[in-house]
N, C-alpha and C positions, 0 to 999 in steps of 0.2 A: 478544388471547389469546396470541398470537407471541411481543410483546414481553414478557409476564409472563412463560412460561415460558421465554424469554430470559435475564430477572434471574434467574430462581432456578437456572438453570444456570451463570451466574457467581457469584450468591453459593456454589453448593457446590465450585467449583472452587478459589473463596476459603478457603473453609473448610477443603477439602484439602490445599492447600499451607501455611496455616496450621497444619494438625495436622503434618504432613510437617517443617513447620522446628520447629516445637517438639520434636518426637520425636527429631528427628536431635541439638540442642542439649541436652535436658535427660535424654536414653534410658538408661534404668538396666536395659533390658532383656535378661533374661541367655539368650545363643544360645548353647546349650552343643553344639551344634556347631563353634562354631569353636575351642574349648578341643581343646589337643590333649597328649593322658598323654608326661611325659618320666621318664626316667630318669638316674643319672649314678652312675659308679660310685667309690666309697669308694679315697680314696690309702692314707690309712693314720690313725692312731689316737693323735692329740695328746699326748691329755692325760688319765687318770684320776682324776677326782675323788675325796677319802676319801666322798663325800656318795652314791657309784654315778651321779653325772652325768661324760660322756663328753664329751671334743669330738673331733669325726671332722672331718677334712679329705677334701675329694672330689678326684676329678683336673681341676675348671675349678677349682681354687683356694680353693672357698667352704666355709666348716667351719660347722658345727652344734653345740649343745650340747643334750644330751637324757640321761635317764637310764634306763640300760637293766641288765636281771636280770644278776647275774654270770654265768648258768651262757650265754647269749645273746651276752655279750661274747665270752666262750671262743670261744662258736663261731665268732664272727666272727674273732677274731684267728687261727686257725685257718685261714679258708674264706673271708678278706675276698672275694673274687673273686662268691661267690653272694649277695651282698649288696649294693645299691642305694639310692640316696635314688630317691622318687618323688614327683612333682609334679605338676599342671597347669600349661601353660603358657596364662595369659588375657592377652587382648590389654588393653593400656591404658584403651582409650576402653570396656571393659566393667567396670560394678560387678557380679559376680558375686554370689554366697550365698557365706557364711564358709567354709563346710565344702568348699568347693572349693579353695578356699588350706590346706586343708590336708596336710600334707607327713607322710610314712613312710619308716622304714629296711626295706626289705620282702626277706625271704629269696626269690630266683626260684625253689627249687625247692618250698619245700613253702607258699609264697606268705604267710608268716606277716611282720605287719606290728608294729612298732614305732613308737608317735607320735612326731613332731618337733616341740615345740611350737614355737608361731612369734605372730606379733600376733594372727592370725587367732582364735586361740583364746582369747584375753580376750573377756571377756565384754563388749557394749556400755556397761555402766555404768561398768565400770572403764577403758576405753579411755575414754570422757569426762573422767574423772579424770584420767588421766594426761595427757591435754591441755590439763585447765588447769594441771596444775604446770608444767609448759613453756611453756605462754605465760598468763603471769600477765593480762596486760593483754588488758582484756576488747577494748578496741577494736584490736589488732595481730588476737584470736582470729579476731573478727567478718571483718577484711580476711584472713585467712589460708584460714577458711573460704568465704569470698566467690570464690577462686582454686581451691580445690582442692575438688571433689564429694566425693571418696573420702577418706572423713576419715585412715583406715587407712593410706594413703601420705604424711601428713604427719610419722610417724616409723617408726624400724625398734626392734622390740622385741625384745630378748633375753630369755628368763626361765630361773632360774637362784636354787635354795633355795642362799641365800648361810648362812644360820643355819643350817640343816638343821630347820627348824622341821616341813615337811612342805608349807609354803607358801612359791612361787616370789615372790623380788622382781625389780624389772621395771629391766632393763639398756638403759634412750631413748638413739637415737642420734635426734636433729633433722636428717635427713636434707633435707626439703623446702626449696629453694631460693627458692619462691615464699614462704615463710614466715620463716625462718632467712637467717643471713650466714653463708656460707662461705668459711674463710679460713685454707686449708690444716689446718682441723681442722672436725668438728662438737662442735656443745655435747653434751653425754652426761651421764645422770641415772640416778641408782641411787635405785630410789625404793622402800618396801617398805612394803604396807598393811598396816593394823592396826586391826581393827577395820573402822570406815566412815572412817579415816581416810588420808591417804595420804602418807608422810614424807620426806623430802627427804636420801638419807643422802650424799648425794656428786652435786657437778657442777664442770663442770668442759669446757671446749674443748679438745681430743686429736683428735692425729691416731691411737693404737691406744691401745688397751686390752686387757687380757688374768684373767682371775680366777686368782691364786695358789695351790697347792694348800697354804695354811699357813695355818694358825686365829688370828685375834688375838681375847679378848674374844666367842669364842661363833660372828666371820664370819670366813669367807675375806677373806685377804688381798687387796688388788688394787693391778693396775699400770699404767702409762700413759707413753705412750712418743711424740716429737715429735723432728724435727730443729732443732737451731739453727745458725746461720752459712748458712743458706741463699743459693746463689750461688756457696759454695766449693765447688770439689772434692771436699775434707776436712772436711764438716761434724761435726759431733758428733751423736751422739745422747743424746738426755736421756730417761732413765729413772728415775723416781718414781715409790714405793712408795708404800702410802699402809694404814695400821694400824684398826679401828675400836676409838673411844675406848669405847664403850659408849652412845652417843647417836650419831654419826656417823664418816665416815671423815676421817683427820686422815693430811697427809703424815710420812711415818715416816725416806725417807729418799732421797737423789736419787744416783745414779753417770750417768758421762758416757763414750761409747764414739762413737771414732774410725772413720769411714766414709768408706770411699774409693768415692765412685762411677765414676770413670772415664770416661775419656773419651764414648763413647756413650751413659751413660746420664748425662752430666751433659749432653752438646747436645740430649738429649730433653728432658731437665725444665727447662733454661734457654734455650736456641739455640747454634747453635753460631757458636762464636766470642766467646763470653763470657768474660770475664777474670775466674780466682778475686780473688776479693771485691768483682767490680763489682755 
């Protein structure tokens, strides 16, 4: 009788720790206690779109682009100071609910909030989509997904009505390292649904991008910018423009600008004691 209830107190301690490493390895359980509300406050006011979308830059450097009411801008350009990006800040090893990723420009006094769209807010069908134009090949998908749980982190999405249709096309950066080659640029896809369909209007490996406030053909302009001569002092930078033909984006026209980075910050990004053009 000893020995029996022996076994079955090892097998449940078995089984405990069993559940314990599964739980710890595969846990998608969301503690929203340890999510904690952050704020950051608005630098200043980039860039006004003819379309009413805005991009705001904050004072950690990170800009947004969202569309907000004229009479709301005013205020803000006004009163930037009572005006906030707001966020949760979740830790990594948690897969949250979507609506927790999601981000507001929120007035502090009268608490009135504006959305920031962000990936979180595609819907799960179309975040599928956009993962397969990106990774075409089903078996790179399967090993990408194999590394990464949270599929949502395998790119960063900008959305952005480039036509002014009324409907956002979606600006992929292929951020994930576990998935992607990073090489002094990510790949970036300007992809715009239509229908059940999802089109492929520009890609392209860039170190920036930017959306032009100049109409070709119905879309905003866009631009993309890389250094070459890397290792000199005096690199160039390569900026190209890029026009939409009426089917996709075609480069329109490329200028080259002279950068001095200086001593400090050339032994940061190469070592110091690097000899331009070694």
């Amino acid at each position: 009788m000893e020995t029996k209830i022996y076994l079955h107190y090892i097998l449940l301690i078995a089984i405990i720790t069993l559940f314990a490493s599964c739980s710890k390895k595969d846990s998608i359980v969301v503690n929203k206690k340890e999510y904690k509300d952050s704020t950051v406050a608005i630098k200043k006011i980039n860039k006004k779109y003819f379309n009413g979308y805005v991009e705001f830059e904050f004072v950690n450097l990170n800009t947004a682009l969202c569309k907000v009411p004229e009479n709301i801008l005013n205020e803000i350009k006004k009163n930037h100071n009572d005006y906030t990006l707001e966020f949760k800040i979740i830790p990594d090893t948690v897969i949250a609910e979507k609506e927790d990723y999601y981000q507001y420009i929120i007035n502090t006094k009268t608490k009135e909030k504006i959305p920031v769209k962000n990936k979180y807010n595609i819907t799960d069908e179309d975040f599928e989509a956009i993962l397969s134009v990106v990774l075409k090949n089903e078996a790179d998908k399967n090993k990408c997904f194999e590394k990464v749980r949270n599929k949502r982190k395998i790119v960063d999405v900008d959305l952005f009505d480039l036509n002014s249709d009324g409907q956002d096309e979606f600006i992929v950066w292929c951020v994930s390292t576990d998935c992607f080659i990073y090489n002094h640029g990510q790949d970036l896809y300007i992809i715009e649904k239509k229908g059940n369909q999802f089109i492929t209007l520009f890609t392209d490996m860039t170190e920036s991008f930017e959306v032009q406030n100049e109409i070709t053909n119905g879309y905003f302009n866009i631009e993309e910018s890389g250094i070459a001569g890397r290792g000199q002092r005096n690199p160039d930078e390569v900026i190209t423009t890029y026009k939409f033909n009426g089917k996709q984006y075609k480069k329109s026209r490329t200028s080259f600008r002279k950068i001095d980075l200086g001593d400090d910050e050339f032994d940061d990004e190469y070592g110091d004691g690097m000899e331009s053009g070694e």
